[in-house]
N, C-alpha and C positions, 0 to 999 in steps of 0.2 A: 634611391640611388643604390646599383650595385656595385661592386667591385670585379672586375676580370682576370683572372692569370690563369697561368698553367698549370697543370701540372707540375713538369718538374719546379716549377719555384713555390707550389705548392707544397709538394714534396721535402724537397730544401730547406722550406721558413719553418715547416712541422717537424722537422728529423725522424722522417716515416723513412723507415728501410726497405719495406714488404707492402706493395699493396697490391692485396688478396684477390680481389674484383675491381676492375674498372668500368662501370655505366655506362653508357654513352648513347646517350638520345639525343640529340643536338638539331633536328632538322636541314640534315646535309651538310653539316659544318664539323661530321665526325673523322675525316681524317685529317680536320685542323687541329682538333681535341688532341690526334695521333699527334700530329708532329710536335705540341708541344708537350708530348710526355717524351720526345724522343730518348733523351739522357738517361729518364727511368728505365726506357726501357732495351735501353743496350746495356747498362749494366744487368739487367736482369731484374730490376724491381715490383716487374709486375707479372701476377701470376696468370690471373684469365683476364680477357676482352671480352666484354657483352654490351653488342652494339647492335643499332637499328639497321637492317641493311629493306633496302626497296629492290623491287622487279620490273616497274612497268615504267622504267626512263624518268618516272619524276624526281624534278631537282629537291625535291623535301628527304630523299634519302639516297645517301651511298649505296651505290650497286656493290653485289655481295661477291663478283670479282676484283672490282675494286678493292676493297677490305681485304682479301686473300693477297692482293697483289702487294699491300702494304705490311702486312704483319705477317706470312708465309716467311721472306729473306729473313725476318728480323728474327725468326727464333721460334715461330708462333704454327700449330696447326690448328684448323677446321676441326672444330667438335660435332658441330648441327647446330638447329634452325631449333626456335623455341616461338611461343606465342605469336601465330604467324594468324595472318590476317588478311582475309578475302579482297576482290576488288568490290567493292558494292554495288557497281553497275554490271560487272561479270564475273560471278561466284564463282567460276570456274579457274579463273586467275589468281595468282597469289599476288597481293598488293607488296606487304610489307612481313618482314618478321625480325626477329632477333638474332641474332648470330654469333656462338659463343666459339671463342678461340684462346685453347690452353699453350703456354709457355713448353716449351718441348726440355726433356732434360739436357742438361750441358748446354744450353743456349743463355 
């Protein structure tokens, strides 16, 4: 049995003020991750995002405009693409990578 919550009520139950890095591998279910840090992250509690973003339409990962379109307003710029990963039927394709996004100052 696991247990589910948010962020921010994660945040909230632990009285974390600053969190440093936020992960976020989830299998397309990363901009739910987003919404429920929202609170964290209008106050400003989170410093970077390093999230799975995808390229070739599949539903197992957020497209990497996507993710821009979400954390861009909110405070957040595109850093790059880290540990990025072929299609393995067309190497010539980028499937999948990571994508880290810093907390801009005065946001």
């Amino acid at each position: 049995m696991i247990t589910i919550t948010t962020v921010d009520d994660f945040v909230a139950s632990h009285a974390i003020e600053m969190v440093d890095l936020l992960k976020i591998d989830t299998e397309g279910y990363d901009l739910k991750v987003l919404e429920g840090a929202e609170a964290t992250i209008r106050r400003g509690g989170i410093r970077i995002v390093y999230a799975e973003v995808g390229f070739l339409g599949s539903t197992r990962h957020v497209t990497l405009p996507a993710m821009m379109d979400h954390l861009i307003p909110r405070g957040f710029a595109f850093l790059g693409l880290y540990e990025q990963y072929r299609d393995w039927k067309d190497p010539s394709r980028l499937h999948y990578a990571n994508a880290m996004f810093t907390r801009q100052p005065g946001h």
